[in-house]
C-alpha positions as MATLAB code, in Angstrom:
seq = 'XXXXXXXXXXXXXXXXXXXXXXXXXXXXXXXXXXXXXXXXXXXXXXXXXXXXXXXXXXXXXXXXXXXXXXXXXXXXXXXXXXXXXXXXXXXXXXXXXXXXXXXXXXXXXXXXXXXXXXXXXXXXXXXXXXXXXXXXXXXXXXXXXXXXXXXXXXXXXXXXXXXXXXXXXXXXXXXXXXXXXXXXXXXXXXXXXXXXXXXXXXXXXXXXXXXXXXXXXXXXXXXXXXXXXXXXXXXXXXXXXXXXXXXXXXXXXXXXXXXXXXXXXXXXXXXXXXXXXXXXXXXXXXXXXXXXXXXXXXXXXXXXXXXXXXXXXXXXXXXXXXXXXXXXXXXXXXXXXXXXXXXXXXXXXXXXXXXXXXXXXXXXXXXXXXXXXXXXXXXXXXXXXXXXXXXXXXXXXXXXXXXXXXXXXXXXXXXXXXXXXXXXXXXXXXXXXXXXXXXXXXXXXXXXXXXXXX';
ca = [
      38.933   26.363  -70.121;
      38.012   22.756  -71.558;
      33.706   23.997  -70.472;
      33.555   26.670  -73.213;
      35.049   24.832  -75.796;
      31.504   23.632  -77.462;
      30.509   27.286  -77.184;
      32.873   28.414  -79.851;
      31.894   29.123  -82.908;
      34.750   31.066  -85.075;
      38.426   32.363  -84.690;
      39.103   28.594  -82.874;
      42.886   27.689  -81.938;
      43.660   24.375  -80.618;
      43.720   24.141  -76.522;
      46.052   21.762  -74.592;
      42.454   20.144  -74.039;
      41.349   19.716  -77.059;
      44.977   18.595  -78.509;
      44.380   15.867  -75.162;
      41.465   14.778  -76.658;
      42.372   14.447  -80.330;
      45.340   12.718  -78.862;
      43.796   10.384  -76.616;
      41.117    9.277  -79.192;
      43.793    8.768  -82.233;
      45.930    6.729  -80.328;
      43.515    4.917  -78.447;
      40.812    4.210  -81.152;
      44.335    3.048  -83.205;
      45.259    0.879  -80.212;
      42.206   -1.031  -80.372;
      41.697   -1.416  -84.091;
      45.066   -2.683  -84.447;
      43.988   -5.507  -82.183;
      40.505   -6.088  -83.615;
      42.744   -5.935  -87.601;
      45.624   -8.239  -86.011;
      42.828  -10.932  -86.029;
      41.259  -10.427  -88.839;
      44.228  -10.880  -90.505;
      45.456  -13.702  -89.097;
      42.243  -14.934  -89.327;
      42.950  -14.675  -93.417;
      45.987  -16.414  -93.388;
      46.761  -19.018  -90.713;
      44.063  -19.687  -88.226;
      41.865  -21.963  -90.267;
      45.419  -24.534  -90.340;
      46.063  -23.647  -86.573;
      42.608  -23.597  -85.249;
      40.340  -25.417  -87.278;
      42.631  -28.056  -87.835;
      39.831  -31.318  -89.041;
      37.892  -29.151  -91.046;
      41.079  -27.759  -93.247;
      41.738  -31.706  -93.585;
      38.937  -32.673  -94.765;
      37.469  -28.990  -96.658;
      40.280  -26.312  -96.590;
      37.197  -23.950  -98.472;
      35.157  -24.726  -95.192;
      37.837  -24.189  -92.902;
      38.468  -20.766  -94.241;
      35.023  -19.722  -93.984;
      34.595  -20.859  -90.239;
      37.732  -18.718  -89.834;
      35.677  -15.408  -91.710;
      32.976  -16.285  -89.490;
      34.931  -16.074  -86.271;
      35.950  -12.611  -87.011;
      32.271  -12.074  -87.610;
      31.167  -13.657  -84.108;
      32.620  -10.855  -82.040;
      30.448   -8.204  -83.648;
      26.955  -10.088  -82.762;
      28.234   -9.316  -79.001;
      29.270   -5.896  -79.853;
      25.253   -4.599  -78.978;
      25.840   -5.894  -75.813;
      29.234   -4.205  -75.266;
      27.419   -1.242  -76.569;
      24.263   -1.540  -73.810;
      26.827   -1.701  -70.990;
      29.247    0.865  -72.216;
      25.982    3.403  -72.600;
      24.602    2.474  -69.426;
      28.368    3.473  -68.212;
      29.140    6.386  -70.191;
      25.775    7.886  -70.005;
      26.266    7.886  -66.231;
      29.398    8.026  -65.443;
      31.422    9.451  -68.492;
      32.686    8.440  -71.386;
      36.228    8.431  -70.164;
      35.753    5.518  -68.032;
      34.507    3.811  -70.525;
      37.369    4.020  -73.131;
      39.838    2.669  -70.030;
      37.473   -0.045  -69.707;
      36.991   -0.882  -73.360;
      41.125   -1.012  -73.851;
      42.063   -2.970  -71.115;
      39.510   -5.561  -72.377;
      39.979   -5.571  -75.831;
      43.889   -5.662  -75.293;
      44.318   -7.908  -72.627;
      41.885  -10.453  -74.875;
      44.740   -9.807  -77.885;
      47.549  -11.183  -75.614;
      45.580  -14.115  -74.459;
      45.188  -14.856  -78.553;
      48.936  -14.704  -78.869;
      49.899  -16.876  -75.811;
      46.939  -19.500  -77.282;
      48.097  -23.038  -77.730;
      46.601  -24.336  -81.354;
      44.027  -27.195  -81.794;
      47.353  -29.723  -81.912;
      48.067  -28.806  -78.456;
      44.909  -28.559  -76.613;
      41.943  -30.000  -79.073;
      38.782  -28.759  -79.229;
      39.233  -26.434  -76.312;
      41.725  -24.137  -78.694;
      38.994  -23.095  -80.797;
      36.504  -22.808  -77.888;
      38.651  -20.601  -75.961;
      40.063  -18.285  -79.492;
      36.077  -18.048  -79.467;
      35.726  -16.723  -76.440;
      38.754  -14.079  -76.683;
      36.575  -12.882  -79.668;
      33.977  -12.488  -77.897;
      35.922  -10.287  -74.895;
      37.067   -8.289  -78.170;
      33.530   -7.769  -79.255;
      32.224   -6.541  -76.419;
      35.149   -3.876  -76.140;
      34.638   -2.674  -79.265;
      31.033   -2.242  -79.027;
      32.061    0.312  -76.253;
      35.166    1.895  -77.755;
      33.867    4.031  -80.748;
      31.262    5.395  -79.312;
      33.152    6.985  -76.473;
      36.082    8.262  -78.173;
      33.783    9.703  -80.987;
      31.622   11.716  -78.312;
      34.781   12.669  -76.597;
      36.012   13.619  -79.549;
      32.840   15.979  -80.743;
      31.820   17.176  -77.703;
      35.028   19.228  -77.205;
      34.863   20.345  -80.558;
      34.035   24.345  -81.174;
      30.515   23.612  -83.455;
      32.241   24.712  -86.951;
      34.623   21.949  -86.759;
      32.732   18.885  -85.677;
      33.226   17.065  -88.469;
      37.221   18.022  -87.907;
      37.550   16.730  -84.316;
      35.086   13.580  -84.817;
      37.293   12.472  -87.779;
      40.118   11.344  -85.627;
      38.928    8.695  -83.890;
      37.928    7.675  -87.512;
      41.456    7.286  -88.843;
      42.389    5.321  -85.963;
      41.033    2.677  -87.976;
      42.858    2.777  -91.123;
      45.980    3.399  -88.977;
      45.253    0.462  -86.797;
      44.823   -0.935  -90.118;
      48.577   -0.224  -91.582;
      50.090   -0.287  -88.009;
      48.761   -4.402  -87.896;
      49.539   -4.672  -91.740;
      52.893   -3.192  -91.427;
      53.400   -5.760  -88.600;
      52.033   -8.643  -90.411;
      54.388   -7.628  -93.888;
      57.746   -7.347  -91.824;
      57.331  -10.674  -90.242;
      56.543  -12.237  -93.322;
      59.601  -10.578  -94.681;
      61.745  -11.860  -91.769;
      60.602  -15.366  -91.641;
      60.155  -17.870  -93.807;
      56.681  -19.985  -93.724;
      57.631  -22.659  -91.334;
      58.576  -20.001  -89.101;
      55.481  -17.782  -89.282;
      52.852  -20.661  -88.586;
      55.121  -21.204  -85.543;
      55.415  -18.870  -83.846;
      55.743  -15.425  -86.403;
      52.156  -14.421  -86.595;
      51.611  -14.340  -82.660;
      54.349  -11.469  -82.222;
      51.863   -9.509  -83.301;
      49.497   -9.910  -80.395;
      51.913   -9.989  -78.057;
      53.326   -6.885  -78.656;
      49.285   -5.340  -77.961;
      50.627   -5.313  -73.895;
      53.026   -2.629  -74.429;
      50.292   -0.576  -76.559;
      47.820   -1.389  -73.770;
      50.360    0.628  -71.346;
      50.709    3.589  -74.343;
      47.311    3.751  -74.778;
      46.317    3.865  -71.352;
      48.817    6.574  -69.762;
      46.973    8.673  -72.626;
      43.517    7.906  -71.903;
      43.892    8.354  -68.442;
      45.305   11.937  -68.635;
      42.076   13.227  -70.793;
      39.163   15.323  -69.036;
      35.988   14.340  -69.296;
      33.797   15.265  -71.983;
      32.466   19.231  -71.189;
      29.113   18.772  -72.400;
      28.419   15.326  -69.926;
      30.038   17.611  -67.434;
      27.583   20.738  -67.659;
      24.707   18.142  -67.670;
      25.960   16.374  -64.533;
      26.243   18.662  -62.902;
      22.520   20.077  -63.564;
      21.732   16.184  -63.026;
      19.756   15.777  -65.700;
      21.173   12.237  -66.835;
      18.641   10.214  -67.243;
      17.863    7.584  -65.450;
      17.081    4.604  -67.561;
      19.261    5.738  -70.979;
      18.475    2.626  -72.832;
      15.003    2.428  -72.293;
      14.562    6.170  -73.254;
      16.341    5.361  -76.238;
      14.450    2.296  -77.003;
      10.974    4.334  -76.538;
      11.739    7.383  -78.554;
      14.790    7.412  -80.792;
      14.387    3.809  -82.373;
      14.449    5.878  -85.595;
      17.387    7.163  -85.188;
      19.191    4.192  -83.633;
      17.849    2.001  -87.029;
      19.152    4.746  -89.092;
      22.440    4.997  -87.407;
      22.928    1.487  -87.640;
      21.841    1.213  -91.555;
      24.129    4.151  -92.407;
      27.255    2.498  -91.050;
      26.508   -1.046  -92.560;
      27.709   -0.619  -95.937;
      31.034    0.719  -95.077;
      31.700   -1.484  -92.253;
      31.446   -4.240  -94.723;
      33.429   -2.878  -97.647;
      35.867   -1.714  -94.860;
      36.475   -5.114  -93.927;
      37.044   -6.251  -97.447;
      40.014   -3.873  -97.244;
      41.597   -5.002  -93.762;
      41.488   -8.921  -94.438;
      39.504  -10.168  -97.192;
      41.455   -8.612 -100.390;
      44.641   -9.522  -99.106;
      43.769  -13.260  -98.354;
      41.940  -13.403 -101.647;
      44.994  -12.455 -103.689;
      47.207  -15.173 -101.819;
      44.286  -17.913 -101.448;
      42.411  -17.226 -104.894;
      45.207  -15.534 -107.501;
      48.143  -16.823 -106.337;
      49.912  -13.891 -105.486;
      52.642  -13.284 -102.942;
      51.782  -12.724  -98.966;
      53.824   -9.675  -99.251;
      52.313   -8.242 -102.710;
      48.988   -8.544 -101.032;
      50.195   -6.609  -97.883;
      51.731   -4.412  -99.756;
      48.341   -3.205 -101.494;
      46.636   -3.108  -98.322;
      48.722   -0.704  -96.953;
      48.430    1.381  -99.885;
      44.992    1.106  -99.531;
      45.328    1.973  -95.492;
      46.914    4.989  -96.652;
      44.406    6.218  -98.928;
      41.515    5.348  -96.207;
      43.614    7.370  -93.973;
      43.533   10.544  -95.842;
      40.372   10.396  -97.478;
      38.886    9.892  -93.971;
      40.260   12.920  -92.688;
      39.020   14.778  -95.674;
      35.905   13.770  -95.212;
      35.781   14.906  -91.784;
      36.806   18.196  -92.593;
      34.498   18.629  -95.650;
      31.217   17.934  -93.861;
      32.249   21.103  -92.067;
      31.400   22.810  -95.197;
      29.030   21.203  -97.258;
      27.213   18.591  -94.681;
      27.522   15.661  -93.010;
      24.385   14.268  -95.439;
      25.838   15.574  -98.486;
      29.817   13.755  -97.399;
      27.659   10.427  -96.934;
      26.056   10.558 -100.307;
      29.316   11.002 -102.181;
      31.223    8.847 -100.395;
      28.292    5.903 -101.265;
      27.686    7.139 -104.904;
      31.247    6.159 -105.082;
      31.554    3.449 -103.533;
      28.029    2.134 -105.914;
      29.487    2.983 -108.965;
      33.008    0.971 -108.102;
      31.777   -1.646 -106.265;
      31.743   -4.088 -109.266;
      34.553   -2.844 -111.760;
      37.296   -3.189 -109.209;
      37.072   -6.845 -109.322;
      38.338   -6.619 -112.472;
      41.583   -4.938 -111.526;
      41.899   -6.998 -108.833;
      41.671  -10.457 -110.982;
      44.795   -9.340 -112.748;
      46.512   -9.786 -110.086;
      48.829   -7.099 -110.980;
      50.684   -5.628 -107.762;
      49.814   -1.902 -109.296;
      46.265   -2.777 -110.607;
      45.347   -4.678 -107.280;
      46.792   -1.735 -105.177;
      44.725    0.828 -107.483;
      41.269   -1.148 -106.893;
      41.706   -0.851 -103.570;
      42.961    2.627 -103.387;
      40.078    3.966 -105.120;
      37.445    1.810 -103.000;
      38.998    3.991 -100.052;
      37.908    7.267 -102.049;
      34.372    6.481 -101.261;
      35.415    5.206  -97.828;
      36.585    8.047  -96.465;
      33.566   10.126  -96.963;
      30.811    7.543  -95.801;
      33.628    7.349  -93.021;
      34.689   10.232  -91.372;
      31.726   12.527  -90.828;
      30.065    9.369  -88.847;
      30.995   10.967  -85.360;
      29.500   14.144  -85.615;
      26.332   12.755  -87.528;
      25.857   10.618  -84.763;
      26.052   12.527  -82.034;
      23.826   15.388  -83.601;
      21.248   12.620  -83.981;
      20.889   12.225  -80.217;
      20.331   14.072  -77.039;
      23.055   13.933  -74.902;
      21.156   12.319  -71.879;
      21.132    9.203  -74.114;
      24.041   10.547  -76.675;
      26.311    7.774  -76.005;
      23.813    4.907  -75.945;
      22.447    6.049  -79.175;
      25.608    6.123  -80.966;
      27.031    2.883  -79.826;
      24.273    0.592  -80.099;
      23.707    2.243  -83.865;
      27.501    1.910  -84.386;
      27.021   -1.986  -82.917;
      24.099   -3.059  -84.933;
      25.666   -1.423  -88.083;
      28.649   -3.109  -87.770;
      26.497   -5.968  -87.402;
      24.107   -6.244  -90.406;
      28.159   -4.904  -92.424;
      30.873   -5.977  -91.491;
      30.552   -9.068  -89.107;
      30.632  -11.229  -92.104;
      31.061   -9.709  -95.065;
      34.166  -11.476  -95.465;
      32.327  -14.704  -94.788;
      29.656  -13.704  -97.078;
      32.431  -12.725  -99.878;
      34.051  -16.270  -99.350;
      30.259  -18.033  -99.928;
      29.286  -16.062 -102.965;
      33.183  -16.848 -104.395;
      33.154  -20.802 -103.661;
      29.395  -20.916 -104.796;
      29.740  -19.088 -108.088;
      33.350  -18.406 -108.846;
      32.704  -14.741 -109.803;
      34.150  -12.328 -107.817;
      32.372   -9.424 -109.181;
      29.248  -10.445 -107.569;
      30.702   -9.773 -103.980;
      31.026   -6.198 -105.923;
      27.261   -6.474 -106.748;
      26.719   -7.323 -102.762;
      28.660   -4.590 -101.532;
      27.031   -2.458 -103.729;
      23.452   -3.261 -102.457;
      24.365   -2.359  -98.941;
      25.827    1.097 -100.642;
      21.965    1.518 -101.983;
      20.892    0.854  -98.596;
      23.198    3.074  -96.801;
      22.707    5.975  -99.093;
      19.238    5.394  -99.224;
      18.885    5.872  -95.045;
      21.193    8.746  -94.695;
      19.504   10.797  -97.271;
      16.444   10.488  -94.488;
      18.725   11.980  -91.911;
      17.549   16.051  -91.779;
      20.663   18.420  -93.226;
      19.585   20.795  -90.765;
      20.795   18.531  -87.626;
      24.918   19.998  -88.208;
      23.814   23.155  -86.973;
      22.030   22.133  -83.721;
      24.117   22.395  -80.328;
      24.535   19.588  -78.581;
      23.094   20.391  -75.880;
      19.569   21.873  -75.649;
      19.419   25.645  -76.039;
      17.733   26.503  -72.944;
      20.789   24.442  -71.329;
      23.410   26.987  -73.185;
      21.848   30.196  -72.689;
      22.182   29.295  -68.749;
      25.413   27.810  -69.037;
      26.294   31.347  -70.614;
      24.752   33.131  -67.604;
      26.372   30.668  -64.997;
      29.483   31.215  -66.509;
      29.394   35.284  -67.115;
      28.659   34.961  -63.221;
      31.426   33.113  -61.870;
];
């Protein structure tokens, strides 16, 4: 039943497939992020004291920014994670992959939580958080890419955008799942408390997701479409170098589209909340409190964008979800410099209108962009590099132009130049690409025949 599901066109009902799939890619791709967010956030509020230890003595500004940039190290390995994942998925499936990519970037969030700090073990606690990071980059550089082609290649062709949008809101559940986490400890325990020992629960508690997520992973089919073409063998045989020979345009373009809301994204997860506590003097749990406000509005606006792309283009999704994102980039700086619980939730909130469309739509764009001999190379390298030249440290980045110049609306006029970039290089993506199959046509006429045979 699961091999004609691409072939559908109209009159669609959910299968116990396809409700596998959409299941299996939700809860995983949330599994993950909520590790990959766990850090970042922690990385916001205690790791520069724990971790970095000398340099908070002598520069607590520099100590925070060495924190930023040890969220960001993970993502230069994440094109390397993406390199071996392709070479794996584009061979051997993509559900192997996503088993692979969980076990590594969970069992990497554990280690974190069981990690003595820089006052028990010296340098060698910073060394070793580094390399955890690392493990977690090279998951992740995996991950997305093979729930998203899981994801769309079981979708009927009308509903693409649908189906590839829910590995998408893993991340802004991740997102509230680790934020929720991180509010109710600091609720529970006072400060002493949560420098001691609060803020690893957290991590710890990634094992029994790790078991969730993988007795749902492992009970997913394989994706119909790598399937069909394994069985015709017509894999190739060196993915990456194909790709590297004659879809660097694409790849470049993938990763350029992403980069502007990978970096505004991760303004949302970590950088607004520490920013509120560190720069404005507001309350830990005020701060959480508007990010999970603004986790629910990512949430939503992610899945509508998703499901309007189905109707008026992937293209078209992108360029309103940037055009907003350009045009508030700057003013919400001033909401959030209030620091007003209801204004600094709003700013947020409405970034995440803008988010969702540049957002959700990303699957299906990006697997339309390739073929699917090299389909899952394509989209996780672009996914890697984009995440890359974004998000791996806008935070940092944020935290420079802040301690340089004081002015927090110029990290608006930042984020608002990668917008101009982003827009700028999906608006050379063809419109006409939603409407090709994803596999060759050729390929589906005979799969018709094959099948009208059996």
């Amino acid at each position: 039943m699961s091999q004609t599901i691409y072939l559908s066109t109209e009159g669609h009902e959910l299968t116990r497939e396809e409700k596998k799939v959409l299941a299996g890619t939700l809860v995983g791709t949330t599994i993950e992020w909520y590790d990959f967010f766990i850090y970042a956030q922690a990385a916001g509020f205690v790791l520069a004291v724990l971790y970095f230890e000398p340099l908070g003595q002598e520069n607590q500004a520099l100590a925070q920014i060495i924190a930023w940039a040890s969220v960001g190290i993970s993502f230069l390995f994440r094109p390397l994670g993406a390199v071996l994942a392709g070479w794996l998925g584009d061979r051997f499936g993509r559900k192997i992959v996503l088993v692979v990519t969980l076990m590594g970037m969970g069992g990497a969030t554990v280690l974190i939580g069981l990690l003595p700090t820089y006052a028990t073990l010296g340098i060698a606690a910073p060394v070793i958080l580094i390399l955890l990071r690392i493990l977690q980059g090279l998951s992740a550089g995996g991950e997305w890419g093979g729930a998203a082609l899981l994801s769309v290649e079981h979708a009927p062709r009308h509903k693409r955008g649908l189906f590839g949008a829910y590995p998408q809101i893993g991340v802004p559940l991740g997102m509230l799942l680790a934020t929720g986490f991180m509010f109710g400890l600091n609720a529970l325990t006072t400060e002493e408390q949560f420098l001691e020992w609060g803020w690893r629960v957290p991590f710890l508690f990634s094992f029994v997701l790790i078991i969730v997520g993988y007795l749902i992973r492992v009970k997913v089919d394989e994706s119909p479409v790598f399937t069909e073409m394994k069985e015709r063998k017509k894999e190739s045989s060196a993915p990456l170098k194909e790709l590297l020979t004659t879809h660097k345009k694409y790849t470049f373009l993938a990763a350029l589209i992403f980069a502007a809301n990978n970096a505004a994204g991760y303004l949302v997860i970590a950088f607004f909340a520490a920013y509120g506590v560190n720069h404005l003097g507001m309350e830990r749990t005020e701060t959480l409190i508007a990010s999970l406000i603004g986790g629910v509005g990512w949430f939503i606006f992610t899945l509508f964008g998703g499901w309007v792309s189905d109707r008026i283009g992937r293209v078209r999704t992108f360029q309103i979800g940037y055009g907003i994102i350009i045009v508030w980039a700057v003013p919400m700086w001033f909401l959030l410099d209030t620091a007003s619980l209801p204004l600094f939730a709003l700013a947020i909130f409405l970034l995440t209108v803008g988010l969702g469309p540049s957002y959700g739509p990303q699957s299906a764009l990006y697997a339309e962009m390739f073929p699917v001999s090299i389909r899952f190379s394509g989209v996780s390298i672009g996914y890697a590099l984009g995440s890359i030249i974004g998000g791996a440290f806008a935070a940092t980045i944020a935290q420079t132009i802040l301690d340089t110049t004081g002015k927090s609306w110029l990290i608006g006029l930042y984020i608002a130049a990668l917008a101009v970039m982003s827009f700028l290089a999906v608006s050379v993506v063809p419109k006409g690409l939603q409407g090709i199959n994803l596999i060759d046509d050729s390929e589906r006429e005979e799969l018709i025949t094959t099948r009208s045979s059996r």
